[in-house]
C-alpha positions in Angstrom: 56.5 60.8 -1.0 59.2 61.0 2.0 56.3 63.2 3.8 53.8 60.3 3.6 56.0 57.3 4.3 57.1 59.5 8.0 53.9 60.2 8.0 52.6 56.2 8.0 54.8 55.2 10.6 54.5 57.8 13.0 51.0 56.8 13.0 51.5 53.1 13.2 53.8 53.7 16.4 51.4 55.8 17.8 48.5 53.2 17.4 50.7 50.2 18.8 51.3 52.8 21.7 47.7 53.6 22.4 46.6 49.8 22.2 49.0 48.7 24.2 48.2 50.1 28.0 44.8 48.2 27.9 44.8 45.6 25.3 48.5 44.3 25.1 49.8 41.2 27.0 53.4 41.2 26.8 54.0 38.7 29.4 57.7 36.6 29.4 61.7 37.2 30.0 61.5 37.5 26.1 60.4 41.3 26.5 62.6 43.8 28.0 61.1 44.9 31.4 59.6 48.5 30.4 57.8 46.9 27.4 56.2 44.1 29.8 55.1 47.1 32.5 53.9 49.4 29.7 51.5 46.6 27.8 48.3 46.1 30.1 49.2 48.9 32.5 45.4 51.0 31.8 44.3 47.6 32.6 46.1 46.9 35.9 45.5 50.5 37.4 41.6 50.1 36.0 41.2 46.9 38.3 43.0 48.4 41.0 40.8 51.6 40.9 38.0 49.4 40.7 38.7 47.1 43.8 39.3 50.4 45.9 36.1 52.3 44.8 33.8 50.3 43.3 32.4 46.7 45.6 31.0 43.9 43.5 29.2 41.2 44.6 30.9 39.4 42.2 33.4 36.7 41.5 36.8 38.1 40.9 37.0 36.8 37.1 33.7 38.1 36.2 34.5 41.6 37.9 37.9 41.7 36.3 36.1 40.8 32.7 33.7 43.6 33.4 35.9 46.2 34.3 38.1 45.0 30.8 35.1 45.4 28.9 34.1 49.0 30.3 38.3 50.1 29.7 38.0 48.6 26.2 34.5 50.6 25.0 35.7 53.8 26.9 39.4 53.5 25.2 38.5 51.4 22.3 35.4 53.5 21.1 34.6 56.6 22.6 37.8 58.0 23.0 39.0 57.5 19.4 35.6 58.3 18.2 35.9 61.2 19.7 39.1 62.6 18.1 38.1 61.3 14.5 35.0 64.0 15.3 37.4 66.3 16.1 39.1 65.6 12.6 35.9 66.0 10.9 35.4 62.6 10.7 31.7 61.1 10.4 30.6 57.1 11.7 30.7 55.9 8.5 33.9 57.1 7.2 35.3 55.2 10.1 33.7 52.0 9.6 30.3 52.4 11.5 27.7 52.1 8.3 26.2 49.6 6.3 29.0 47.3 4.1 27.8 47.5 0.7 27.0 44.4 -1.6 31.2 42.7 -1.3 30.6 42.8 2.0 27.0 41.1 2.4 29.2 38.6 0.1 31.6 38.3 2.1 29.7 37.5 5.3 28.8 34.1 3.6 32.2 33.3 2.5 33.5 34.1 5.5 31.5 32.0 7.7 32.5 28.7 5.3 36.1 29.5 6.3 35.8 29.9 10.0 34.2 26.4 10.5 37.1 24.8 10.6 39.1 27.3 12.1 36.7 27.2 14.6 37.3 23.6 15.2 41.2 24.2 15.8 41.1 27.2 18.3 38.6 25.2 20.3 41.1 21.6 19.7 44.0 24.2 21.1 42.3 25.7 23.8 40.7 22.1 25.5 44.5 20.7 25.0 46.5 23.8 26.6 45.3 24.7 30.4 43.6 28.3 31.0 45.4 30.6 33.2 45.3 29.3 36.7 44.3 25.7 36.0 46.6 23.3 35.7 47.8 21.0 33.1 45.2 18.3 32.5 42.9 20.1 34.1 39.9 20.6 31.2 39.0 24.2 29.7 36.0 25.5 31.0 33.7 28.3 29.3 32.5 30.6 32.2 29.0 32.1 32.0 30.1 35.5 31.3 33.5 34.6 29.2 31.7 34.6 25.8 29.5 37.4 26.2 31.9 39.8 27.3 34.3 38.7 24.6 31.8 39.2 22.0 31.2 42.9 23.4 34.8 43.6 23.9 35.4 42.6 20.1 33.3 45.8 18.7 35.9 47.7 20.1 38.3 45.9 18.6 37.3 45.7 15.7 36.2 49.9 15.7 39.4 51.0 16.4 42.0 48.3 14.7 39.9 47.4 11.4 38.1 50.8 10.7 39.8 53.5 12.6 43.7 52.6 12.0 43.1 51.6 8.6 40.9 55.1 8.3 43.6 56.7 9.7 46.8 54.9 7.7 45.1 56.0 4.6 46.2 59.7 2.8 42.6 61.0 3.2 41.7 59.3 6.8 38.6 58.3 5.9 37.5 54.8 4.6 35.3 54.6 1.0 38.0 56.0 -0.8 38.4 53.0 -2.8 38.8 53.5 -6.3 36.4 52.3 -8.8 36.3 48.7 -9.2 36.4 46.8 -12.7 34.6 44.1 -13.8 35.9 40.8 -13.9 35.8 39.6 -17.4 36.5 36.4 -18.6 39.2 35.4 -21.3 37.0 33.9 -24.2 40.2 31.0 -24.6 39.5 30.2 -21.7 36.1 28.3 -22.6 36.1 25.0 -23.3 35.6 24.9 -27.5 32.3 22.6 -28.7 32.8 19.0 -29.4 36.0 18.8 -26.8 35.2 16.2 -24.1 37.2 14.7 -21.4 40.1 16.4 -19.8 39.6 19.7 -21.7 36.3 19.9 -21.3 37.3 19.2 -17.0 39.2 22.0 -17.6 36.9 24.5 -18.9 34.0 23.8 -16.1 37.1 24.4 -13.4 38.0 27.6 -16.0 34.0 28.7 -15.6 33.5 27.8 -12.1 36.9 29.6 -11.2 35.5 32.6 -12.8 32.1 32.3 -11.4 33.6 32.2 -8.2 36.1 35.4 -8.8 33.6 37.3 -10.4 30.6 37.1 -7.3 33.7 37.7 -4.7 34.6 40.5 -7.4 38.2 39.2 -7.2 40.7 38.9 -10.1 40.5 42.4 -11.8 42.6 42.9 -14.6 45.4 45.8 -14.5 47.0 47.4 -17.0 49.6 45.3 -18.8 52.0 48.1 -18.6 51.5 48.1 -15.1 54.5 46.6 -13.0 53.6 43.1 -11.3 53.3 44.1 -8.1 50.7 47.0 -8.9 48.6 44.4 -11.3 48.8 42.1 -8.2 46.4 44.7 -6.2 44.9 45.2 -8.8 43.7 41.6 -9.0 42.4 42.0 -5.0 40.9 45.4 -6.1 43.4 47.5 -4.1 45.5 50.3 -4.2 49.3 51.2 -3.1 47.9 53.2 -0.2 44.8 50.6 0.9 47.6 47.9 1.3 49.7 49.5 3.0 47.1 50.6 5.6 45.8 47.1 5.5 48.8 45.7 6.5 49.1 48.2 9.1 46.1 47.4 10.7 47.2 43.8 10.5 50.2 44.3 12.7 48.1 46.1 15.4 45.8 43.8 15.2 49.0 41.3 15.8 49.9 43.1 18.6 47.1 42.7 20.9 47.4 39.6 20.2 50.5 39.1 22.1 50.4 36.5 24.6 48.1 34.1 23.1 48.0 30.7 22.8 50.5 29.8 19.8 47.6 29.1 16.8 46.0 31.6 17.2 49.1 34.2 17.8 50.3 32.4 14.7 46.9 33.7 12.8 46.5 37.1 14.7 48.5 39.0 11.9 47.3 37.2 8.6 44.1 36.9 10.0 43.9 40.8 11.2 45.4 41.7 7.7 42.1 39.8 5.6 40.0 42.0 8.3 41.3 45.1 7.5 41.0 44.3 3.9 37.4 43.7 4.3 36.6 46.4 6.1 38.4 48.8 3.5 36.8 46.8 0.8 33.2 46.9 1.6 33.0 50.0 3.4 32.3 48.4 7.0 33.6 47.2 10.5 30.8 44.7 10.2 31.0 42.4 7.8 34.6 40.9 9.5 32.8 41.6 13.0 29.9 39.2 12.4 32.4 36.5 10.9 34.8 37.1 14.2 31.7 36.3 16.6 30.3 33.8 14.9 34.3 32.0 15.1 34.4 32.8 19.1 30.5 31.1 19.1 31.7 28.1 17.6 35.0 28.2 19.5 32.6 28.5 22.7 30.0 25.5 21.1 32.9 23.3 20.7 34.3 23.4 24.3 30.2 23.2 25.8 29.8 20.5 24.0 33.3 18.9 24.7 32.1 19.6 28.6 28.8 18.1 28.3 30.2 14.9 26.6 33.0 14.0 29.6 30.0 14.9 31.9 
């Protein structure tokens, strides 16, 4: 038990380490000065290396997103693909293969709850200037912001959602999930014949509530001799160990968040924790990946249309 806690946390440390030359942003007299070098410093010496030896014909933000999205597949992908091959490690134990049926479900839920998330990171972004504009000025969506941000985010979500939470788990692979129960339904809970009005309110919420839980396969039962807490993963179909590696996914994904605008800093960890939990759930890096991008493409709508309106 002692071995595997030491173990947990050496890892996590060593993952926040490794994200943090090319994808942290640790940028403010809140940080202590060898915290604010270290985060983004892959990144600096790649757009230095890049200016010295390699002429664009390009405008410096475009090179600069370029050059980010080449560090963040070569650092973000390759190399830790690389070293989970060296562990034995196949593509889809990682994250890389198809979700299974959860997470086809959970494509379409998810895209009901990023609409109006959507709406708020796009409200925060035309309100708070970009870097380098100034205050009033209006936010702008380049040509190549979204595209690159939407390549950059495999990546991401490779190494954070599939790959840490691969690696935080005891057998480092994903699609160890134990076997899911069904969700059954209490028979109190339905609404007796002949009882109208409030009750029988009551027992189409009770049924709908269940129809709900049971097609996002949510709300297992546990074992009543179970403590609480244990019954309470049960009920999100989890284990001890899948939670704990979901959460720390969740705070790397926090991490690279560092720096953003305050929403959606605010949301980085919660929102990094329900995509590591979908990823461990269905299998896949894909099913949270396609929900991610179509957020940013709404995000990116939002502000287009925003533009095209003052125009």
């Amino acid at each position: 038990m002692v071995w595997r806690v030491v173990r947990y946390f050496v890892l996590l440390a060593a993952l926040v380490a490794y994200v943090m030359p090319f994808w942290g942003n640790f940028q403010g007299k809140m940080w202590p000065e060898f915290v604010r070098n270290y985060g983004g410093c892959a990144t600096r010496a790649a757009w230095k290396w890049r200016r010295e030896h390699i002429a664009l014909d390009w405008d410096p933000f475009t090179a600069h997103r370029l050059t980010w999205l080449a560090l963040s597949v070569i650092l973000g992908a390759v190399v830790p693909l690389l070293v989970m091959a060296l562990l034995r490690r196949g593509p889809t134990e990682v994250g890389l293969g198809l979700p299974n049926r959860w997470g086809r479900r959970v494509i379409l839920a998810g895209l009901a709850i990023v609409l109006p998330m959507s709406f708020v990171f796009a409200m925060e972004r035309l309100r708070m200037p970009d870097p380098g504009r100034r205050a009033g000025q209006a936010a702008t969506l380049r040509p190549v912001e979204l595209p690159i941000a939407v390549g950059v985010s495999v990546p991401e979500h490779l190494l954070v959602t599939g790959i840490a939470v691969a690696l935080l788990l005891p057998g480092m692979r994903l699609g160890e999930t134990s076997k899911r129960q069904n969700v059954k339904t209490s028979k109190q809970d339905d609404t007796p014949d002949g009882v109208s009005g409030s009750a029988s309110c009551r027992g189409a919420v009770v049924r709908l509530r269940e129809g709900v839980l049971g097609w996002l396969e949510l709300g297992q039962r546990g074992d009543p001799r179970d403590p609480w807490w244990r019954r309470s993963l049960t009920w999100w179909g989890l284990e001890p160990a899948g939670f704990w590696a979901i959460l720390g996914g969740g705070f790397v994904f926090g991490v690279i968040h560092m720096g953003a605008r305050p929403i959606e800093f605010a949301t980085s960890f919660p929102g990094g924790v329900l995509l590591c939990y979908v990823t461990y759930r269905s299998g896949s890096i894909w099913p949270g990946w396609c929900v991610h991008v179509a957020q940013m493409i709404l995000v990116g709508c939002v502000i287009l249309l925003s533009g095209a309106l003052r125009g």
